[in-house]
C-alpha positions in Angstrom: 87.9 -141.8 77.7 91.0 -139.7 78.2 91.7 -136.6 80.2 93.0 -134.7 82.7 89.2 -134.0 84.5 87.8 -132.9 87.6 84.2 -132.8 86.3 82.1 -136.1 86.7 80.4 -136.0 84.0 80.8 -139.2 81.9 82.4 -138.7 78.2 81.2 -140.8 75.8 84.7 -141.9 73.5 83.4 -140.4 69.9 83.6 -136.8 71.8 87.4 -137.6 70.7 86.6 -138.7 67.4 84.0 -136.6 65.7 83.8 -135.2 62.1 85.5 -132.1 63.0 88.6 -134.6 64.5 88.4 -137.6 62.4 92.0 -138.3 63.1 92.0 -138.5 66.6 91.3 -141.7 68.6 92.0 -143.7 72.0 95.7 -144.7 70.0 96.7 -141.8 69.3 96.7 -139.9 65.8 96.5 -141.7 62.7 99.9 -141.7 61.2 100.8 -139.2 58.3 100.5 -141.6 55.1 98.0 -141.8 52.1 95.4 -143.8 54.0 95.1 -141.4 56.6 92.1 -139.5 55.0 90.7 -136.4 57.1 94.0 -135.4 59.3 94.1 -132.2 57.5 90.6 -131.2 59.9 92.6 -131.3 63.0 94.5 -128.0 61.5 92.1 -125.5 60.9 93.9 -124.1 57.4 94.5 -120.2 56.9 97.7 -120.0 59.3 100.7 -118.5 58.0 104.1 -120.7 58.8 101.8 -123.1 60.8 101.9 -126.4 60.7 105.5 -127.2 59.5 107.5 -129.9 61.7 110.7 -129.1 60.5 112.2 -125.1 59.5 114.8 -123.2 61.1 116.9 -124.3 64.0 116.1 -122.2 67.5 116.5 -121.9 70.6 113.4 -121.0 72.8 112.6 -117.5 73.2 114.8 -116.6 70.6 114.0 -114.8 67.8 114.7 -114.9 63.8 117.3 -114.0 61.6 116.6 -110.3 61.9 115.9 -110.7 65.2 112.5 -109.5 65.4 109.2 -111.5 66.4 106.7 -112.1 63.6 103.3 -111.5 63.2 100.2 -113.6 62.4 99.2 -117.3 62.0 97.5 -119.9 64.3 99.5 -121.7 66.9 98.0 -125.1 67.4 98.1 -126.7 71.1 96.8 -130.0 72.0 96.2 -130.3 75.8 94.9 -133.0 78.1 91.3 -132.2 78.8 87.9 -132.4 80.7 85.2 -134.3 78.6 82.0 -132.5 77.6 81.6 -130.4 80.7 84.4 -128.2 80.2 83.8 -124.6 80.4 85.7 -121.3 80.1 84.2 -119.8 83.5 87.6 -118.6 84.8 87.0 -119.1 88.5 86.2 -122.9 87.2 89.5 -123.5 86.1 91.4 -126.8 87.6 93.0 -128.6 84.6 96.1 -127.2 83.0 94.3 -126.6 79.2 91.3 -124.8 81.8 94.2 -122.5 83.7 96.0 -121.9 79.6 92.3 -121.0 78.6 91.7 -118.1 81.0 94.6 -116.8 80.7 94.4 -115.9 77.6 90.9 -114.6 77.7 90.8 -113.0 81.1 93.5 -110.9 83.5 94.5 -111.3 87.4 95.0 -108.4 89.3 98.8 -110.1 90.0 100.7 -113.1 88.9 103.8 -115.8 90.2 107.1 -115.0 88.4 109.4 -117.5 87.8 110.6 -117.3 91.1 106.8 -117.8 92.3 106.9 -113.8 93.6 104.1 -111.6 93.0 104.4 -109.8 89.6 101.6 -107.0 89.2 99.1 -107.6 86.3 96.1 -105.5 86.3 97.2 -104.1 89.6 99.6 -101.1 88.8 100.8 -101.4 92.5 99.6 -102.0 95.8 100.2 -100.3 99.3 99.8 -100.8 102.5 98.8 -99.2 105.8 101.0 -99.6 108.6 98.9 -102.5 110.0 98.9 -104.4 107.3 94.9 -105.0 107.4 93.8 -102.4 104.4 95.3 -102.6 101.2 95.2 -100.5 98.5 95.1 -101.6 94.7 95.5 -98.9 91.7 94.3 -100.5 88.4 96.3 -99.6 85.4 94.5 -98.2 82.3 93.1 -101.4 80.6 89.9 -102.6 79.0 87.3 -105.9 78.6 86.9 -107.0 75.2 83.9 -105.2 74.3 86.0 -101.6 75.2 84.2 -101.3 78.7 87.0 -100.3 81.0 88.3 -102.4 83.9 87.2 -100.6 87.1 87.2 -101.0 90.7 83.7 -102.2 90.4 84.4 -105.4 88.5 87.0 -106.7 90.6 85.0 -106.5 93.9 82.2 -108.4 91.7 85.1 -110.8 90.4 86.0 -111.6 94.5 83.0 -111.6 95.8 81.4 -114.4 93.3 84.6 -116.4 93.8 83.4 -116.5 97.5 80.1 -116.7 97.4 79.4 -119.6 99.9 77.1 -121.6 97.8 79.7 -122.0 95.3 83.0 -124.2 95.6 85.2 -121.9 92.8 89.1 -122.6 93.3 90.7 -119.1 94.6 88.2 -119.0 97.7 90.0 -120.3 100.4 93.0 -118.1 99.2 90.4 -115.3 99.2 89.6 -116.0 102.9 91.8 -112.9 104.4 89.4 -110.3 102.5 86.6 -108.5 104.5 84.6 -108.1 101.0 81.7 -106.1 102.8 83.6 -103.6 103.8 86.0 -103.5 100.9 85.3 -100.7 99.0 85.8 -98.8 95.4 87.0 -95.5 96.0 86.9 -94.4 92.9 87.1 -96.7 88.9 90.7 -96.8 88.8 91.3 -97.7 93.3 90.6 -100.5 95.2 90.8 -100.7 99.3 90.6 -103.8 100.4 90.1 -104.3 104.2 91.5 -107.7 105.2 90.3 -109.9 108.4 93.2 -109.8 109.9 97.2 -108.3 108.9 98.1 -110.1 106.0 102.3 -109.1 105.1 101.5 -111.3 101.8 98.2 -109.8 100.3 100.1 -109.6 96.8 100.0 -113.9 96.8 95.8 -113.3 97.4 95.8 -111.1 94.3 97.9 -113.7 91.9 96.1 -117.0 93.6 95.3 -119.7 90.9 92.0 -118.9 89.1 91.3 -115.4 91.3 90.4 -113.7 87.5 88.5 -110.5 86.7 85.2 -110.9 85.0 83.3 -107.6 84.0 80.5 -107.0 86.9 77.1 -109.0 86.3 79.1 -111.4 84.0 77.9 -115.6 84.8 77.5 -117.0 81.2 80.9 -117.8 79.9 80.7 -120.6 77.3 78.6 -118.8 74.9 80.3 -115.2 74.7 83.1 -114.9 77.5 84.5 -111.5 77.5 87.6 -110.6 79.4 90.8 -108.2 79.5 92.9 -110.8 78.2 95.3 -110.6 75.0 92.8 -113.4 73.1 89.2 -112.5 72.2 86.9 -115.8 72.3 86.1 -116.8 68.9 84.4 -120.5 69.0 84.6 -123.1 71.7 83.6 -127.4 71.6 83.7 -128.6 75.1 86.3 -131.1 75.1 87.2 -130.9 71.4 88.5 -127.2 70.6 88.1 -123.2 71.7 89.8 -121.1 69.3 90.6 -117.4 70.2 92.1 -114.3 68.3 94.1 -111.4 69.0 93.6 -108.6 70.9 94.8 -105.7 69.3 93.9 -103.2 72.2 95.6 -105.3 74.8 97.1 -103.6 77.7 100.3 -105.3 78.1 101.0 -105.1 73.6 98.9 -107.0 71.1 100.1 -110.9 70.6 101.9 -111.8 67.5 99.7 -114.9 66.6 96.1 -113.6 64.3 94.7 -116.8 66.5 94.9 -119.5 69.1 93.8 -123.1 69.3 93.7 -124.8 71.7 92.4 -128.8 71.0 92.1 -131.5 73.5 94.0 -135.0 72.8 93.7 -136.7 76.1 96.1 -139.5 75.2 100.0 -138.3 75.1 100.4 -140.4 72.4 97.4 -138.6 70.4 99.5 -135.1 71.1 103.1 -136.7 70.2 102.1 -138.3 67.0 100.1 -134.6 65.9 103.4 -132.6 66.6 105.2 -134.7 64.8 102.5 -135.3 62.0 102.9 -131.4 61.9 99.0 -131.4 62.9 100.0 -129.2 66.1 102.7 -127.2 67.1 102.1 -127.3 70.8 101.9 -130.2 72.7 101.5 -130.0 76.3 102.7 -132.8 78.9 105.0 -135.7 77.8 106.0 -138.3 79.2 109.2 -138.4 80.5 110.3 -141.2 77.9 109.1 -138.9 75.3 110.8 -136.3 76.1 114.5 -138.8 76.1 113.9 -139.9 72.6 113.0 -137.3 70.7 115.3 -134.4 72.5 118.4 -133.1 70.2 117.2 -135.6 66.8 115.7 -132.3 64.9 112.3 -133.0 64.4 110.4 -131.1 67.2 112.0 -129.4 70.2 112.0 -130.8 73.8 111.6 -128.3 76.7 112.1 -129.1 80.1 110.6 -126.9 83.1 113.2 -128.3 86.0 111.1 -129.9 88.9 107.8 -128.6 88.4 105.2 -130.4 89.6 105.1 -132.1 93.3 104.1 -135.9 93.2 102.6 -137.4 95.8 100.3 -139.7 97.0 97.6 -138.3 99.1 96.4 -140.5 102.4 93.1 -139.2 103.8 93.5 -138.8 107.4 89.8 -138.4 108.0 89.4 -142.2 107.9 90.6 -145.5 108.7 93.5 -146.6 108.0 95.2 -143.3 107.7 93.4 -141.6 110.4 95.9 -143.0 112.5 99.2 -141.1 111.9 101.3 -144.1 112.8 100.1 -145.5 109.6 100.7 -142.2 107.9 104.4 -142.1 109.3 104.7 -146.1 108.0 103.5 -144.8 104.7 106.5 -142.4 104.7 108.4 -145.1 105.9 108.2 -147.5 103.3 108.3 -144.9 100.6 111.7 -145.7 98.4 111.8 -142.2 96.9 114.9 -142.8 94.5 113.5 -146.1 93.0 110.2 -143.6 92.2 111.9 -141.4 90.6 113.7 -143.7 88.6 111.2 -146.4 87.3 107.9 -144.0 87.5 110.1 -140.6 86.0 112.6 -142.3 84.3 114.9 -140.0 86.5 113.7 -137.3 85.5 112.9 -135.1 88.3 113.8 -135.2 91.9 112.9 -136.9 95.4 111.1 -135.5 97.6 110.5 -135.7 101.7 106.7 -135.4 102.2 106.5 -131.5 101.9 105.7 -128.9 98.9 107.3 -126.3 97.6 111.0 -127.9 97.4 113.1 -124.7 97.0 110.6 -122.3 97.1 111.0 -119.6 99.9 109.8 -120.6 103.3 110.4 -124.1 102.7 111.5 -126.3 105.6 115.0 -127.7 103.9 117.1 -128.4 107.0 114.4 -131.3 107.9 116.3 -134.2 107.3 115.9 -136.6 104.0 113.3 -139.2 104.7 114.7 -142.8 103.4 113.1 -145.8 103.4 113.1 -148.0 106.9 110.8 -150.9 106.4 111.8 -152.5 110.0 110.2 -149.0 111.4 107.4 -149.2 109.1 106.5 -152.5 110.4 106.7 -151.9 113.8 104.8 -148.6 113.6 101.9 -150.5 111.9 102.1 -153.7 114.0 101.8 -151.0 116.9 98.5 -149.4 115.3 97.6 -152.7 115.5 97.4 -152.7 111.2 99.8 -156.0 110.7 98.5 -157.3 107.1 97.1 -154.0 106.2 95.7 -154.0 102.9 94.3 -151.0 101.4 93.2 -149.7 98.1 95.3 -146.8 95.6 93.4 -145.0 93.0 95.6 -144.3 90.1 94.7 -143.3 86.7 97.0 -142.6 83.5 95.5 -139.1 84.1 99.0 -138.0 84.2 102.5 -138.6 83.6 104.1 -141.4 86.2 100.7 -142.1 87.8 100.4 -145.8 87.2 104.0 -146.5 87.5 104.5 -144.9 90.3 101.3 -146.8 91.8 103.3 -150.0 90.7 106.3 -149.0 92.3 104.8 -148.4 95.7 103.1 -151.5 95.7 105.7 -153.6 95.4 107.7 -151.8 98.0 104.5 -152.0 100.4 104.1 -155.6 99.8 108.2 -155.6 101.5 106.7 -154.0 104.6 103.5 -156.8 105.0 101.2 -154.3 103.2 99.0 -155.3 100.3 98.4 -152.3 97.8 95.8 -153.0 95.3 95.4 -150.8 92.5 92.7 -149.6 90.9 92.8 -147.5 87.9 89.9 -144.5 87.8 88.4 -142.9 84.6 90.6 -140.2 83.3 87.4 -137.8 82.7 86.2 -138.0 86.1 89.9 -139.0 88.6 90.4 -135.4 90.2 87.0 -135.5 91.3 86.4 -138.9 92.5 89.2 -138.9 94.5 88.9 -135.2 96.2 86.6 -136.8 98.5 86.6 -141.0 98.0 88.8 -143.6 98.6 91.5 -143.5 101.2 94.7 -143.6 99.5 95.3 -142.0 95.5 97.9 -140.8 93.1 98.0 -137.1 93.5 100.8 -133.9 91.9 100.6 -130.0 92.4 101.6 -127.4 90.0 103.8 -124.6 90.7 102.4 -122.2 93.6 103.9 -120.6 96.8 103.6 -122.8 99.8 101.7 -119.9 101.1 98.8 -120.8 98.6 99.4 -124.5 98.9 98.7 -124.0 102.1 95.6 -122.2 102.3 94.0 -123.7 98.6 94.9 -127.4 100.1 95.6 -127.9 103.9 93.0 -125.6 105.4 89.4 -126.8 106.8 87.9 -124.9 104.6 90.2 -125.7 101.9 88.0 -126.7 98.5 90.6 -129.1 97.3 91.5 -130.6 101.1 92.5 -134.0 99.1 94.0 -135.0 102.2 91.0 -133.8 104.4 93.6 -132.1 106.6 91.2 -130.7 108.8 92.7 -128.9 112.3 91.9 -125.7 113.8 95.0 -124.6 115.4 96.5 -125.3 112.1 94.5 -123.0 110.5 95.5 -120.9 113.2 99.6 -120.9 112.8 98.1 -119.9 108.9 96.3 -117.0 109.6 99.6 -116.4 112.3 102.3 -116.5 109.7 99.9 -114.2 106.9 99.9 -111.8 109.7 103.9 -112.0 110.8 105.1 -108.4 109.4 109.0 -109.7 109.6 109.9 -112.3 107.4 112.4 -114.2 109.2 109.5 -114.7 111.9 107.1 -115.4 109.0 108.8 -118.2 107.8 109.6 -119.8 111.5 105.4 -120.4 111.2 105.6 -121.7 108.4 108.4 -124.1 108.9 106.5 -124.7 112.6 103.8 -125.8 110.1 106.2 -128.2 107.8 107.6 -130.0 110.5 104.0 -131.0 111.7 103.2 -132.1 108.1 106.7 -134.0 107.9 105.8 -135.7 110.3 102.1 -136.7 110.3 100.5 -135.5 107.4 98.8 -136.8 104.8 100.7 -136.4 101.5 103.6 -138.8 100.8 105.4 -136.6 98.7 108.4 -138.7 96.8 109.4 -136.5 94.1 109.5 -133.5 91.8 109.4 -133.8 88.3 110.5 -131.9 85.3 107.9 -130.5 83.2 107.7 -131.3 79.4 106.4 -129.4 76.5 106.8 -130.5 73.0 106.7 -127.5 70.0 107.2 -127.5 66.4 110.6 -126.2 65.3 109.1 -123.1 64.5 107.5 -122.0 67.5 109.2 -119.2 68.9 108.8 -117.2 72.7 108.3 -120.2 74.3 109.5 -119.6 77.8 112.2 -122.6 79.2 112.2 -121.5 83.2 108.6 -120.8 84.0 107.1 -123.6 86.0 103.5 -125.2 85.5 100.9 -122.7 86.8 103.3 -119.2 87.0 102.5 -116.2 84.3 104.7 -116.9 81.6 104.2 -121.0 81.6 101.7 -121.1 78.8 101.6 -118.0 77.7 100.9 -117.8 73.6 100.7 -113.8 74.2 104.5 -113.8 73.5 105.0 -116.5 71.5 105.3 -116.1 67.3 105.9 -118.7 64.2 109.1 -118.5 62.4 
């Protein structure tokens, strides 16, 4: 089956192909002619200016003739997806169409800008005390969708469920800083939050990925959900379709769509063919190649988020052969980072030099450019004592330039005496077999500060430690740099901290690629310079149909 997954659950294929989707299967979407009988379902009819591939010429984010956004109508999105154990539990969100979800239904207290800084959401502000260990959060004036108001209450519940130790929800380990027994409500609207240790970046903690607020007492969340978010939940098919509608009473203005759908069509292929079958009007994650041959020909419009998402592959250094960091630095070694970028990209993207976060503050950019030495990589192995090496990648078509990239790299392993063998995982269950099997797998990150890289992927207690990066006084220099009031100092840690992963970690990071969305001609608001996984990258709050 298809997907972009984390759950293990097995997904039997007609989940893809039921009655309510007769026009989806493994190939794709049925092409728009007389024989294709039943596309019509995929739509949902009773939009207004939905649906129609061609229409007026725009730009993104612009606006029409008169200049003013328009109201009503369903916008259609077609997302890679999780199989039949999906759920809209916001503090269970991993997959993009899970993180576009919960955002519409549910509220942070803060969320990444475009320039991944802290932008305040529920929080109306937050101050400090001169220590920088107690925090305090005013909530602006804002309400769940069954008119209960948000209150100081229902975020401690919201943290303190995130972290309860039985549970492995995302936003945890970013969570860690927070004393959450002696955090306290001083009144509905106030929230003091008493912190381990100094924390200078406490506003990062409040916009981590998937740290959402759920009204207190709240568990059940595929049945009912109710949030503060500008969607109210209306139906939802795990792995087949949620649909949501507006929330006239939202705090931040009432969206111009009546509704939101959001389907799943794990194949690219599936989502291209339904934009331009005029089936959807959203279609999330193209291919590179896509995105070349149908850019600037006037059928659908092409938009490019510049070096998005890290690619990598992850090497666990828990275990042989990679808990050896010669082999890990041979890895890097035989990396040939442009030829990546080229045959598994199609160039479009960037290389990268075994780090996160290229351009993002408190990156380490004056490390020099790691090229490919396959004399060094040879010796470095044949001094591990790892001549012939042959070891097993776990790819998947999961994602965009997985198994071309996996190709690549073996055949520039096999120049250094190493024999990669490939071996292609289920879509529905990759992101989960791999967090803790295997040795060596295809891996990418979203859009975050390194900060929360950091603590959400490199710490021991970490939930999604793909690497299983696991050193104390590593999580030491972390809790060092959250501490560092000055930010000069604070980003010395941090680059202390990248120079040790440069040089012995465990992800191979070759590249950056460009993000690529897909919309109808008359989709409208969508933004162009908001990377995977910040506030205004899939945001259908602001977006309208011309």
């Amino acid at each position: 089956m298809n997907g972009t997954p984390v759950h293990p659950t097995p997904v039997d294929d007609t989940s893809a192909h039921d009655a309510r989707f007769p026009g989806l299967r493994r190939r794709g979407f049925l092409a728009v002619t007389g024989g294709a009988a039943g596309l019509g379902a995929l739509a949902l009819t009773g939009c207004s200016g939905s649906g129609t591939a061609g229409g007026t010429d725009r730009a993104a984010g612009g606006a029409d003739a008169d200049g003013k956004p328009r109201r009503g109508g369903r916008l259609r999105t077609a997302f890679a997806g999780g199989g039949a154990s999906e759920t809209l539990d916001p503090h269970l969100a991993n997959l993009f169409v899970d993180a576009a979800r919960a955002k519409a239904l549910f509220d942070k207290l803060a969320d990444h800008g475009p320039d991944l800084s802290a932008r305040p959401r529920l929080a109306a502000r937050w101050e400090p005390n001169a220590g920088l260990d107690r925090w305090k959060v005013t909530l602006r004036e804002a309400s769940f969708h069954d008119g209960k108001p948000v209150t100081a209450a229902d975020v401690l519940y919201s943290y303190r469920r995130i972290t309860d130790p039985k549970k492995a929800f995302r936003a945890k380990a970013s969570l860690e800083p927070v004393d959450l027994e002696a955090s306290r409500a001083r009144d509905d609207r106030t929230v003091e939050f008493v912190l381990k240790r100094p924390t200078a970046e406490f506003p990062n903690v409040l916009a981590a990925f998937g740290a959402y607020i759920v009204p207190e007492g709240e568990q059940d969340f595929d049945r009912n959900p109710v949030g503060s978010g500008p969607f109210r939940f209306a139906s939802f098919a795990p792995g087949k379709s949620a649909v949501f509608t507006r929330n006239d009473d939202y705090w931040d203005g009432a969206p111009y769509l009546d509704e939101v759908e959001f389907l799943v069509a794990n194949e690219e292929s599936a989502r291209v063919n339904a934009l331009l079958g005029g089936q959807i009007d959203y279609a999330h994650e193209l291919h590179p190649t896509t995105g070349r041959a149908h850019e600037g020909r006037g059928q659908v419009e092409i938009i490019r988020l510049r070096n998005s998402t890290m690619q990598a592959f992850a090497m666990k250094t828990d275990r042989p052969p990679f808990d050896d960091k010669r082999v890990r630095e041979a890895f890097f070694l035989i990396a040939d980072r442009e030829e990546l970028v080229a045959g598994a990209l199609s160039g479009a993207g960037e290389i990268g030099n075994d780090l996160f976060g290229k351009g993002y503050e408190h990156y380490a950019a004056s490390l020099p450019q790691r090229e490919q030495d396959l004399d060094r990589a040879k010796a470095l192995l044949k001094e591990a004592g790892a001549e012939g090496l042959r070891v097993t990648l776990d790819t998947s078509p999961v994602a965009a330039g997985f198994t071309e990239a996996a190709a690549v790299f073996r055949d520039q392993a096999a120049k250094a005496g190493v024999t990669v063998t490939l071996r292609t995982g289920s879509k529905d269950s990759y992101w989960k077999d791999v967090l803790d099997s295997g040795t060596l797998c295809s891996y990418r990150s979203g859009a975050m500060p390194i900060e929360a890289h950091i603590s959400q992927r490199l710490l021991t207690g970490s939930t999604t430690n793909a690497t299983k990066w696991h050193h104390k006084d590593f999580d030491a220099l972390h809790r060092q740099a959250q501490s560092t009031r000055d930010k000069t100092a604070r980003t010395a840690v941090y680059q202390r901290m990248q120079r040790r992963l440069h040089a012995e970690g465990g992800f191979l990071v070759w590249g950056f690629a460009d993000w690529i969305l897909g919309t109808a001609r008359n989709v409208r608001g969508v933004e162009t310079k908001a990377p995977a996984n910040s506030l205004d990258w899939a945001r259908f709050d602001k977006v309208w149909l011309a």
